[in-house]
N, C-alpha and C positions, 0 to 999 in steps of 0.2 A: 458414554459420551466423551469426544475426545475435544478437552480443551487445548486454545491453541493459540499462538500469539500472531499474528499473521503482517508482515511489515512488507508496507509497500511507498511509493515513490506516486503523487501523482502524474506525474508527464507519461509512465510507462502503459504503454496498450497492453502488454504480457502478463502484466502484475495486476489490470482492471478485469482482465478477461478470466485468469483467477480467481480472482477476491470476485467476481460474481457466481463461479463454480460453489466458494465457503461461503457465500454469502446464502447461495440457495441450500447449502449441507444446513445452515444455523435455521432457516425457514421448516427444514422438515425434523429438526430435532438431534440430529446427527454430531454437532458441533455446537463448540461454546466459544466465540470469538472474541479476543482483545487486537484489537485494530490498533498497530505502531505503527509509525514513520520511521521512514531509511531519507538518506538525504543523496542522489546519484551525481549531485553536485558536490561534496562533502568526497566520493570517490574517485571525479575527477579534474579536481581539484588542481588549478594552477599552478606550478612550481615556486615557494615563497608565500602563497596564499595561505588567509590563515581563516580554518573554521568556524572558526567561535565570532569572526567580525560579522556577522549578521546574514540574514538570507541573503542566499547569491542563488546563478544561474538558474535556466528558467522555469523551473519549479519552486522557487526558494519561496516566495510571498506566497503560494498555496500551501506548501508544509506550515507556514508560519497561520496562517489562518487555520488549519487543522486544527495544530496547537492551542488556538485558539477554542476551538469548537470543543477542545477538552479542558480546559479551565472553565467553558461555561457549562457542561451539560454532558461531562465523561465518558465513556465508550459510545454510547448509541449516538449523540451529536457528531461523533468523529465518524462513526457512520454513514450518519444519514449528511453530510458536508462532502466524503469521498464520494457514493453515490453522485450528488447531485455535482461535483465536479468532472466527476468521468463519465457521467451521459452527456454533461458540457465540451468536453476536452475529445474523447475517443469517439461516442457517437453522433454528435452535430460537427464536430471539426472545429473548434471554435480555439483559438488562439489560446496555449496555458498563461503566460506571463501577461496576460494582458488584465488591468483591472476590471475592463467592463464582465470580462468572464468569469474572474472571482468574486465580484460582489453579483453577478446575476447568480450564480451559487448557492453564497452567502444567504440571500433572502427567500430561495426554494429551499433553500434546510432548516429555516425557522431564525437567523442570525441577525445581524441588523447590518446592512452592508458599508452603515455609515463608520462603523468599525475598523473598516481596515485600513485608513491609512495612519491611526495611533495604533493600531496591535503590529502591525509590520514594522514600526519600530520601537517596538516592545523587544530587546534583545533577549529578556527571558523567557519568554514564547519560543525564542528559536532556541536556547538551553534546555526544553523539553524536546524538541527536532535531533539534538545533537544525542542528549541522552536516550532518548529511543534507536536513534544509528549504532551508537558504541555498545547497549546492549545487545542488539543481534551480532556482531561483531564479536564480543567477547563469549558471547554463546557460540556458535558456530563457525565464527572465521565469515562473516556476511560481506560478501562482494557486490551483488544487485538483489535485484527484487523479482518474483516476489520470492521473499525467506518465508519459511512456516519453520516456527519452532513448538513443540510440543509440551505438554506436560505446562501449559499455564505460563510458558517460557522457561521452563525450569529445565527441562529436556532437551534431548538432539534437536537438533534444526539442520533444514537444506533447503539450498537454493530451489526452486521450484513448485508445484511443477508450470512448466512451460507450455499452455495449449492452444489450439487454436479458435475455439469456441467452449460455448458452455455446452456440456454432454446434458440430456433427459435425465430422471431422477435418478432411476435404476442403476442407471451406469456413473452418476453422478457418486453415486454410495460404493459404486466398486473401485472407482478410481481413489477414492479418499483409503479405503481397505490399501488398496497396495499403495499409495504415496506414504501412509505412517508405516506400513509390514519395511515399506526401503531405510526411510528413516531411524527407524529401529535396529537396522542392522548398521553396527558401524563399521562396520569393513567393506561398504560399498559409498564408492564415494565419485560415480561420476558415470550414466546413463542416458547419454546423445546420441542426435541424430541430426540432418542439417534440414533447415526449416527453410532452405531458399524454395520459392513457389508456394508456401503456404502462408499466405500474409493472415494477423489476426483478424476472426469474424468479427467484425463488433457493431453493425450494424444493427443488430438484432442483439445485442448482450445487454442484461437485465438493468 
């Protein structure tokens, strides 16, 4: 079983359509997932701006609620909070930065929604957001999401992969085969193609 640290951004459709690919590997026994935050706001980052002053742009108040969901109830509440934000966010359409969308959330993942307006200015909520960024960062060089790093995070990482829906099982398990066979080699280091006209499925993503 390949453990694996898996960092994502909730605003991104690329890194939800992902993380429901790993999400259904960890369902059928294939994978062992620790769910980080990356912060996309933290990489594009104003001139002058400074990180560490609290959630910014418009993911910041959902990372900081994640955060959140791992102070009360550790990897699977960080879970089960992205789920019910990216059915929220990529398959109803429903506005990221807006509070009614994070506390409608909040309270399909077990949380109490009356929470978020003292956890979002909890700046050490967002010092777990920051420290999750800088280690995928100092592991792989982490530019966006989604990152998978391997080996429990201890191992290579790379950006991807990039797809446009979730594959069926089968192929589910061959695609994880050759995402870690690439990772593993470290002398490849950049495998594109242009994705204009293939907008992500997510109508249908788990």
């Amino acid at each position: 079983m390949e453990r694996i640290n898996f960092h994502f951004d909730p605003i991104c459709p690329w890194a939800w359509l992902s993380s429901r690919w790993v999400a259904r590997l960890e369902e059928l026994g294939e994978v062992e997932v620790e769910w980080r935050l990356f912060s996309l706001g933290v990489v594009n980052m104003e001139p002058g701006q400074d990180r560490a002053e609290g959630p910014f742009w418009y993911s910041g108040e959902a990372l900081q609620m994640l955060s959140l969901a791992r102070r009360q109830g550790g990897n699977q509440l960080v879970a089960r909070l992205y789920t019910e934000l990216g059915r929220g966010i990529h398959v109803q359409g429903e506005p990221t930065a807006e509070p009614a969308t994070i506390e409608a959330a909040m309270a399909r993942a077990g949380i109490d929604p009356g929470l978020r307006e003292s956890a979002n200015a909890d700046r050490s909520l967002w010092e777990v957001v920051l420290a999750d960024h800088q280690a995928a960062v100092a592991s792989c060089q982490a530019f966006g999401v989604p990152t998978i790093i391997l080996d429990g995070g201890k191992g290579p990482g790379a950006f991807g992969p990039v797809i446009t829906e979730v594959p069926p099982d089968d192929e589910a398990r061959e695609l994880l085969a050759d995402v870690v066979r690439m990772i593993r080699r470290d002398y490849v280091f950049e495998f594109k193609r242009d994705r204009e006209g293939h907008p992500p499925q997510l109508a249908g993503s788990l």
